[in-house]
PAKOL-596139 format. One line per 3 residues: for each residue x, y, z of N, C-alpha, C, O, CB. Coordinates in steps of 0.2 Angstrom, whole numbers, plus 5000, padded with zeros to 4 digits. Glycine has a CB too. Example, Ala and Ser with C-alpha at 12.3 -4.5 7.8 and 13.67 -1.06 7.14 Angstrom:
2
5066:4972:5039:5062:4978:5039:5066:4984:5039:5071:4983:5042:5057:4978:5045  5064:4989:5035:5068:4995:5036:5064:5000:5039:5067:5006:5040:5070:4997:5029
***
This chain:
182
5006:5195:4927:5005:5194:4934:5008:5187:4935:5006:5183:4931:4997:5194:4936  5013:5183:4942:5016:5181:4944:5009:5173:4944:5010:5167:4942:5019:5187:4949  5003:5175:4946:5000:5171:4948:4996:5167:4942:4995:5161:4942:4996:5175:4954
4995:5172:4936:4993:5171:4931:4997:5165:4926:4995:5160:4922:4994:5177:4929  5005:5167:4928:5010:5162:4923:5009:5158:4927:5009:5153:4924:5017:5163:4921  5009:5157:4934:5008:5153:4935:5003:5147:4935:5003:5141:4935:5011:5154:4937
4997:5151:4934:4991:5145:4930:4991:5144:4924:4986:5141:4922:4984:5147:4931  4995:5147:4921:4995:5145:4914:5000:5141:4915:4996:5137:4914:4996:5150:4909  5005:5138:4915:5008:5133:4916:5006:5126:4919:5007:5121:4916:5014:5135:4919
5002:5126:4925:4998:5122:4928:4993:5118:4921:4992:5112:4920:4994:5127:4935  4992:5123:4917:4985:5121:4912:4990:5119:4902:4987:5118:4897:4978:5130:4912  4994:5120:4903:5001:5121:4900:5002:5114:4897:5006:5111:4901:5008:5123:4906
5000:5108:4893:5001:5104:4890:5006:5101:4886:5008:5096:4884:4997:5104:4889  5010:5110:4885:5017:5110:4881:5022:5102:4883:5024:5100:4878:5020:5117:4883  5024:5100:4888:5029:5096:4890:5027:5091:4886:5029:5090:4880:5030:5095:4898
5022:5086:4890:5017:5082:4886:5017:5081:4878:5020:5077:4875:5010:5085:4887  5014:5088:4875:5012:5088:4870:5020:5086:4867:5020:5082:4863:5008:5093:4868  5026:5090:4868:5031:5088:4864:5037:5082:4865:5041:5080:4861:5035:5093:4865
5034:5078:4872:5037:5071:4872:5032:5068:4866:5036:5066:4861:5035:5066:4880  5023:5067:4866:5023:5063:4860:5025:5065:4854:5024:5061:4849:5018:5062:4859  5028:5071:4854:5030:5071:4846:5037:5069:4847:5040:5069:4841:5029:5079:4841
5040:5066:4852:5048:5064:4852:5050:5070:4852:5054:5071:4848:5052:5059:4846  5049:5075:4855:5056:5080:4857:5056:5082:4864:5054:5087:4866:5056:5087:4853  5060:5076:4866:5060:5075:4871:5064:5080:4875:5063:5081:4881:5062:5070:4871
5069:5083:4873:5074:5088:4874:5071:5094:4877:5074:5097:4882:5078:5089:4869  5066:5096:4873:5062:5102:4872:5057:5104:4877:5055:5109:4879:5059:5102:4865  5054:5096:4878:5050:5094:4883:5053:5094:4891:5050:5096:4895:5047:5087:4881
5059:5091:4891:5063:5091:4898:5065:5100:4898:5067:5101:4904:5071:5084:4898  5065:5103:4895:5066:5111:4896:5061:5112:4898:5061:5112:4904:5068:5117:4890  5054:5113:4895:5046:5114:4897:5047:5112:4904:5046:5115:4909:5040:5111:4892
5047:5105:4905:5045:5104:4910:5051:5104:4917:5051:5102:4923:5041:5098:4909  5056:5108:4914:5062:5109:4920:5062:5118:4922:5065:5120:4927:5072:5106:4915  5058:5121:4918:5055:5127:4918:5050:5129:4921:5048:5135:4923:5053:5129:4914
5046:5125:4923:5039:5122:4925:5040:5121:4933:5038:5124:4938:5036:5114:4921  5044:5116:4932:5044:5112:4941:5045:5118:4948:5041:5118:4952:5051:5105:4942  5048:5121:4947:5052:5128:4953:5046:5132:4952:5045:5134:4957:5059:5134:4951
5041:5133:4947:5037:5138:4948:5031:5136:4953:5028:5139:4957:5034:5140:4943  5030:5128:4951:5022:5126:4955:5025:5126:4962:5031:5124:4963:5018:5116:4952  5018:5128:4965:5017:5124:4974:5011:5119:4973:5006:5118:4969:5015:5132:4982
5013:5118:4980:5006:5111:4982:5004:5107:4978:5009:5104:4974:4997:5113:4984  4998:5106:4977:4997:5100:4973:4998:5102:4966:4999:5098:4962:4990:5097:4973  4999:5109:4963:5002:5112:4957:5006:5107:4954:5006:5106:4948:5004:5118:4957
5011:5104:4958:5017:5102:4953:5016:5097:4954:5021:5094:4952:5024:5103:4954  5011:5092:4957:5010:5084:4955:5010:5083:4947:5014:5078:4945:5002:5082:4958  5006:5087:4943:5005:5086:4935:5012:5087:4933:5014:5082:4929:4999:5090:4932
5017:5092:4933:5023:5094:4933:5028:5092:4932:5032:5092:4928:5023:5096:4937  5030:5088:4940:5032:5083:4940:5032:5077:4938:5037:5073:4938:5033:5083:4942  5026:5074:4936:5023:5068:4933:5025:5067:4926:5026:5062:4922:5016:5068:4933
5026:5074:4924:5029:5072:4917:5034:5074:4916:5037:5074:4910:5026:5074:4911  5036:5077:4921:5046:5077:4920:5049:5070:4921:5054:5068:4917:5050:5082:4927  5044:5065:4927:5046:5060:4926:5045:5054:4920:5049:5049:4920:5045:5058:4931
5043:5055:4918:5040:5053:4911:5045:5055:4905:5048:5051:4902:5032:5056:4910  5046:5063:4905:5053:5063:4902:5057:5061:4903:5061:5060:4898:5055:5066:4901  5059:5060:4909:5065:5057:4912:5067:5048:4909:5072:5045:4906:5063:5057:4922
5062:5046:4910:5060:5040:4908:5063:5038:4902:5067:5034:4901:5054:5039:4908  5059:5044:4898:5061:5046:4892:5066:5043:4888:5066:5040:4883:5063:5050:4894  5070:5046:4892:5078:5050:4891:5083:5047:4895:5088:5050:4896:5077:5058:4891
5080:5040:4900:5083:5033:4902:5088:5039:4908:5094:5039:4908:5089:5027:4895  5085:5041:4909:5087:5044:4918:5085:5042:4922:5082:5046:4924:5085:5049:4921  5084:5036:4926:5080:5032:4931:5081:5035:4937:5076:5035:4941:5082:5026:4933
5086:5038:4939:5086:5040:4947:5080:5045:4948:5077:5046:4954:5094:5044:4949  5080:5050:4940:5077:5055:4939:5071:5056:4938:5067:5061:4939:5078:5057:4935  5068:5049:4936:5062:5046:4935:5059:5046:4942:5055:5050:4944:5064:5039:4931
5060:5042:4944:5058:5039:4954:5059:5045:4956:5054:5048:4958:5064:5033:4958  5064:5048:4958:5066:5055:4959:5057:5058:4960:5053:5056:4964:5073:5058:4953  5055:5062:4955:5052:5065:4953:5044:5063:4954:5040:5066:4956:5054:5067:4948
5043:5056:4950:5037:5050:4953:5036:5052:4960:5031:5056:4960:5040:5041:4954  5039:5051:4966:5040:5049:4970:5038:5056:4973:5033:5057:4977:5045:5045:4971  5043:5061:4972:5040:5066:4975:5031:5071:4972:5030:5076:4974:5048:5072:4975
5028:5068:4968:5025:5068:4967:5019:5064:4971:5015:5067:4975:5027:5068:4962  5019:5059:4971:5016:5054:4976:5017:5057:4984:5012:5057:4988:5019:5047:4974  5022:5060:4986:5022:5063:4991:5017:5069:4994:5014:5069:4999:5027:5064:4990
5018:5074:4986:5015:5078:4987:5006:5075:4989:5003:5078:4993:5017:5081:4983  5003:5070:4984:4997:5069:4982:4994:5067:4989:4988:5069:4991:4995:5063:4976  4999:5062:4993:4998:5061:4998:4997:5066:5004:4992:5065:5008:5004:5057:5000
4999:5070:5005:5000:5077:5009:4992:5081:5008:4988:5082:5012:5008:5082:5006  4992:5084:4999:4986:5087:4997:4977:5081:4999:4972:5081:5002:4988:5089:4987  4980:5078:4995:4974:5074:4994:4972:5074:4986:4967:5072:4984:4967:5077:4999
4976:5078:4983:4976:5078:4975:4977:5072:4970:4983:5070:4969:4982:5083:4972  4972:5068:4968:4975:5061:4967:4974:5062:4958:4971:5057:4956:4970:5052:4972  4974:5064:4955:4973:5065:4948:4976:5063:4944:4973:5061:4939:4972:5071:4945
4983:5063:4944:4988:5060:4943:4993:5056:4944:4998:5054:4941:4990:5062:4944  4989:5053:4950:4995:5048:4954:4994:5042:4952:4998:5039:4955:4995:5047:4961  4990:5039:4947:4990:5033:4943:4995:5035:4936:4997:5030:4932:4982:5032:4941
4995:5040:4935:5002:5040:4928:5008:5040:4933:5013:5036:4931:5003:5050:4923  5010:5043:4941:5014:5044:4943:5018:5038:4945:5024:5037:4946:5014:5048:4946  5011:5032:4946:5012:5025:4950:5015:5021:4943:5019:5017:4944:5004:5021:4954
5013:5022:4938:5013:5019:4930:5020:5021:4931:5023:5017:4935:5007:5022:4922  5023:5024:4930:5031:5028:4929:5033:5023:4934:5036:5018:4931:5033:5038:4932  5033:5022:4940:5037:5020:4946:5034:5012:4943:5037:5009:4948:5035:5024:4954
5031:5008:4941:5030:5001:4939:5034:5001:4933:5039:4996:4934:5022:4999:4936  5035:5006:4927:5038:5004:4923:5045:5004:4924:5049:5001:4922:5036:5007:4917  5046:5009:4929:5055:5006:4931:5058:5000:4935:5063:4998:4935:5058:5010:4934
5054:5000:4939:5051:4993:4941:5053:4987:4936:5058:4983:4937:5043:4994:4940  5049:4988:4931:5050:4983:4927:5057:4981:4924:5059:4975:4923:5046:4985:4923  5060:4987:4922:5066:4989:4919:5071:4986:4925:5076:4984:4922:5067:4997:4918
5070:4986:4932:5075:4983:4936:5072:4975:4936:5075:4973:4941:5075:4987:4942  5069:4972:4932:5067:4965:4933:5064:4964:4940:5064:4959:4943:5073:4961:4933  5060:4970:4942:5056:4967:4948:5049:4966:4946:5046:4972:4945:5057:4971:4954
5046:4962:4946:5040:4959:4941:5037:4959:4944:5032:4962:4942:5039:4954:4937  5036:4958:4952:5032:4957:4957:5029:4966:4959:5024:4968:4959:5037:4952:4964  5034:4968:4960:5032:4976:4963:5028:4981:4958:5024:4986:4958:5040:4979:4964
5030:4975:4951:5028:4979:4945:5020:4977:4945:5016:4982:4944:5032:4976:4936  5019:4973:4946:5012:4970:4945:5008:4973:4951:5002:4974:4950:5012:4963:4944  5011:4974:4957:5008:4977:4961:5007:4985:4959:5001:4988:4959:5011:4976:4967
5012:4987:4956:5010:4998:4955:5005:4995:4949:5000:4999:4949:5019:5005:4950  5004:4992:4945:5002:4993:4940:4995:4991:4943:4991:4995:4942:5004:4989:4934  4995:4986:4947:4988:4984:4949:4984:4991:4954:4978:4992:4954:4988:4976:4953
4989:4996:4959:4986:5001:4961:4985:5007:4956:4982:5012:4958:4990:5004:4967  4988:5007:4952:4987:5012:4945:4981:5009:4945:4977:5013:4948:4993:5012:4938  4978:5004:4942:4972:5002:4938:4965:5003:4944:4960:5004:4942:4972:4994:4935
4967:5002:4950:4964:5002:4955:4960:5009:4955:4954:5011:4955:4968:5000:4960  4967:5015:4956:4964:5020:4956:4960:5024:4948:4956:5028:4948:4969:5023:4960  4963:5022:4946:4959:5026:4938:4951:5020:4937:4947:5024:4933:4967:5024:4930
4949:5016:4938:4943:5012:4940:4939:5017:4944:4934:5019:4942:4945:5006:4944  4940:5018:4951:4937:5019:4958:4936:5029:4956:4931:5032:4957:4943:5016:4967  4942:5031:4953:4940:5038:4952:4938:5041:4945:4937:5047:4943:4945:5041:4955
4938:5034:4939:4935:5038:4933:4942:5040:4929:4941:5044:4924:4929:5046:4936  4948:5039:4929:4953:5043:4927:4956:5040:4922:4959:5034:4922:4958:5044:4932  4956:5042:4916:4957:5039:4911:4965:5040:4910:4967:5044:4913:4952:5041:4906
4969:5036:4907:4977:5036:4902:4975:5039:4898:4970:5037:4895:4980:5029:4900  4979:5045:4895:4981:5048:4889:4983:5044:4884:4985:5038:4886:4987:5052:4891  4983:5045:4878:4985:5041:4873:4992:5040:4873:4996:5036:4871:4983:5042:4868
4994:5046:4875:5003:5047:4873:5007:5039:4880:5013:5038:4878:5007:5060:4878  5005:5037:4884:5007:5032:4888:5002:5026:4885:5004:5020:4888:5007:5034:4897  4998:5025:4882:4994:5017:4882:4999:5012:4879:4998:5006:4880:4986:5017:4877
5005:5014:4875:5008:5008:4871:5012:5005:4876:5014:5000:4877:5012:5009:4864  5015:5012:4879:5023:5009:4885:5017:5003:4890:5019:4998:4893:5028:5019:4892  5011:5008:4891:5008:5004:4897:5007:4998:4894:5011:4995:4898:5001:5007:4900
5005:4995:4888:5003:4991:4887:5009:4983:4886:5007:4977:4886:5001:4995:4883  5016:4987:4884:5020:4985:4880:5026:4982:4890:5031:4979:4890:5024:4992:4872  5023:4984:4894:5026:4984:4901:5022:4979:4906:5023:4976:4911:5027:4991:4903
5016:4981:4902:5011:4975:4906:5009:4967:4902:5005:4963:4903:5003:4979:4906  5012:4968:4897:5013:4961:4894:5020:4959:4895:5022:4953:4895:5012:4961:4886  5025:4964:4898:5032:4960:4898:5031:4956:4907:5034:4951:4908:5040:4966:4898
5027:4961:4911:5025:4960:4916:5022:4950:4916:5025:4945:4918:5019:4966:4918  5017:4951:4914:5013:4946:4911:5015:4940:4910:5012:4935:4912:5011:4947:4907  5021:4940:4906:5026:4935:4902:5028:4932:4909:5027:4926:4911:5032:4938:4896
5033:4938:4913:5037:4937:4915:5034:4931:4921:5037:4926:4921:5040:4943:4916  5030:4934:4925:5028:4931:4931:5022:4925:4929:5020:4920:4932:5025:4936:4937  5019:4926:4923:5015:4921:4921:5007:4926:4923:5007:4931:4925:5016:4912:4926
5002:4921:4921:4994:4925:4921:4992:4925:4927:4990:4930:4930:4988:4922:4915  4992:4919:4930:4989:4917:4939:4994:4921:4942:4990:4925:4944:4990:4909:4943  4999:4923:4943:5004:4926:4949:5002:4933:4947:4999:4938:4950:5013:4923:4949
5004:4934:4940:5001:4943:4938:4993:4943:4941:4992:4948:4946:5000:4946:4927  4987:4939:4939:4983:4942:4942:4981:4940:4948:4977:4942:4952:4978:4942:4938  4985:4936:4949:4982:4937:4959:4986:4943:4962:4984:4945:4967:4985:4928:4965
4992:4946:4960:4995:4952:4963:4993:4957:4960:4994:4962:4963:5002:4951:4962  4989:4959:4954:4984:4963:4951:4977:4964:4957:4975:4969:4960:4981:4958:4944  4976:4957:4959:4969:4956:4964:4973:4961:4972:4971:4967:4974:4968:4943:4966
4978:4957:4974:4978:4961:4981:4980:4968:4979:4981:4970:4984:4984:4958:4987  4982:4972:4975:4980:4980:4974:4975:4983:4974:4973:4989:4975:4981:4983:4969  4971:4978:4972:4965:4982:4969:4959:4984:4974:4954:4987:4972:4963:4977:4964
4961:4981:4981:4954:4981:4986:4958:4989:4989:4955:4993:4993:4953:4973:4993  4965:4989:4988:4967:4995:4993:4964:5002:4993:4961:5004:4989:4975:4996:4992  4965:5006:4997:4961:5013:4998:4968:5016:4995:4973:5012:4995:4959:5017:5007
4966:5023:4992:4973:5026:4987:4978:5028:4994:4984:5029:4992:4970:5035:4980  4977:5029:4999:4981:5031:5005:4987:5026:5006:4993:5027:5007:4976:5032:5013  4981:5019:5007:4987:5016:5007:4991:5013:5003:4996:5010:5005:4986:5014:5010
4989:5013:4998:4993:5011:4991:4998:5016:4990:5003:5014:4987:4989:5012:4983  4999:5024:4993:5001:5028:4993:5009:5026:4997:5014:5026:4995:4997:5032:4993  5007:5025:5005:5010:5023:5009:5015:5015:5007:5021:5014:5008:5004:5022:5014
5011:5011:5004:5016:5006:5002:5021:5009:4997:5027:5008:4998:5013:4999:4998  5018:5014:4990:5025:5014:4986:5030:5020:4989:5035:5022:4986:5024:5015:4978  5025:5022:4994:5031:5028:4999:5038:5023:5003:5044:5024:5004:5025:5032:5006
5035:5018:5005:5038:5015:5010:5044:5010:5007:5048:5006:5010:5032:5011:5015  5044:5010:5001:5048:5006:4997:5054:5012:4996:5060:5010:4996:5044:5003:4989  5053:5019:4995:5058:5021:4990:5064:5025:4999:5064:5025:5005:5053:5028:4982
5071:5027:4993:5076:5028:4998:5079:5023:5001:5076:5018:5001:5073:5031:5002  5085:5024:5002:5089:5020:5005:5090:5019:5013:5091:5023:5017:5093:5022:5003  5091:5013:5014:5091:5013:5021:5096:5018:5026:5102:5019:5024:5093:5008:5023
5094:5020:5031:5098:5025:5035:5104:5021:5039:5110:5023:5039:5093:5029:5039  5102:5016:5042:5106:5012:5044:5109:5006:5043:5106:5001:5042:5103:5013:5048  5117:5006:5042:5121:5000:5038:5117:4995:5043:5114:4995:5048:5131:4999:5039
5118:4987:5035:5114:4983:5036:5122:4976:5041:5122:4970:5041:5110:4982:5026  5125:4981:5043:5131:4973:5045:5136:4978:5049:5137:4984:5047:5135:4969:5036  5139:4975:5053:5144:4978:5058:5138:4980:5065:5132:4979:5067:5148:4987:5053
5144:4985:5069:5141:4987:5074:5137:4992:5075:5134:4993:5081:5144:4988:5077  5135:4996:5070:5134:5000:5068:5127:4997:5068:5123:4999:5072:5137:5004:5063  5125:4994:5064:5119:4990:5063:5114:4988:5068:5108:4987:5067:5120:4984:5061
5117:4989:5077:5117:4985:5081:5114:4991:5085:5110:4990:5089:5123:4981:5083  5116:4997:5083:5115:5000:5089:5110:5009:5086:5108:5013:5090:5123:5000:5093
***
């Protein structure tokens, strides 16, 4: 039955389970098989770890890409189960683009929300988390990480949602000429 596979994929840990053994390849098939099947909040988890494979396997566009349309969805459902791995993904590229400030903000709405709703990190992400929140750390120093730690951490998940919504995408309109103007 149609409805069957697809709750068995929803509950489907296969993608996951084969990024931590490093087969990553195997894992971006699982989870590139996966994503077209789920609706609603089904493919939050879905795409959370495709972006994670993406990550992976140093696809950034792919990474954000998929983050993001996940956060979208969570936003829309009200499904938030996920959206502290999906915000963690979108910090750690973050990081990778040397923006330390933005990093420290996702990281601090990731911790925010896994605090306030009980949600624990998987083991398969605690070293990257770990190994990105000390480069964070380094980078901006301990006062500037934890006072930008501090202003995430009072936010409701809506609007934490709303800020790393409002960051991603390109502007629609050229930043110079007449075009700009009108």
């Amino acid at each position: 039955a149609p409805e069957r596979t697809t709750f068995n994929r929803v509950l489907n840990p296969m993608p996951e389970s084969l990024l931590a053994c490093d087969e990553i390849v195997v894992a971006r098939r699982w989870a590139d098989d996966a994503v077209p099947m789920m609706h609603g909040s089904n493919k939050i988890p879905v795409l959370t770890v495709r972006a994670h494979i993406a990550l992976a396997q140093g696809e950034v566009e792919q990474a954000a890409r998929d983050a993001h349309d996940a956060l979208a969805i969570a936003a829309f459902t009200g499904a938030f189960l996920r959206v502290p791995d999906a915000i963690e993904c979108l910090a750690r590229l973050a990081v990778g683009d040397g923006n330390h400030r933005h990093a420290a903000r996702l990281f601090g709405f990731a911790g925010a929300i896994r605090d306030r709703k009980g949600i624990a990190r998987f083991p398969l992400y605690r070293a990257s988390h770990a190994a990105a929140i000390a480069l964070v750390r380094d980078a901006l120093g301990n006062n500037d990480f934890e006072a930008l730690w501090a202003e995430a951490k009072d936010l409701p998940i809506e609007e934490s949602l709303r800020y790393v919504q409002r960051r991603r995408g390109n502007r629609k309109r050229p930043i110079s000429g007449w075009e700009s103007l009108t």
